[in-house]
Steps between C-alpha positions, in 0.01 A plus 500: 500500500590844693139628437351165628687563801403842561118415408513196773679748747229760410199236549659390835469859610165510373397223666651586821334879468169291449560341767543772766172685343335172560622463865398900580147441328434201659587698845310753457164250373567350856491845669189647331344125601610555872348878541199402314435227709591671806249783357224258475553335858506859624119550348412128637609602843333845495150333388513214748609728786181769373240193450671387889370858572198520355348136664621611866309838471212290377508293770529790756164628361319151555642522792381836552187436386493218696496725842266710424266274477573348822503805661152582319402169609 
């Protein structure tokens, strides 16, 4: 009955160890998920703002071309 005892205390321990692994690794799965989706808003950002670039200087050479021809005109 003594070694049940100590087996059941051991498994508790166990289990509680388990635990605690399970509480760090699901931390650290929510932290990688947070910087990696920070990352990828990051890239979003950084294309939208370059496309937001590259149609204004489009427009400024319609625009451009645009008064040249009037002045041509």
């Amino acid at each position: 009955m003594a070694t049940q005892e100590i087996n059941l205390d051991s498994l508790k321990k166990d289990i509680d160890s388990l635990k605690a692994d399970f509480k760090e690794i699901m931390k650290s799965i929510k932290n990688i998920g947070a910087e990696r989706a920070e990352s990828a808003k990051d890239k979003i950002l950084d294309q939208l703002n370059s496309n937001e670039i590259k149609k204004y200087i489009d427009d400024l050479r319609l625009k451009g071309k645009d008064g040249i021809e009037s002045v041509n005109d």
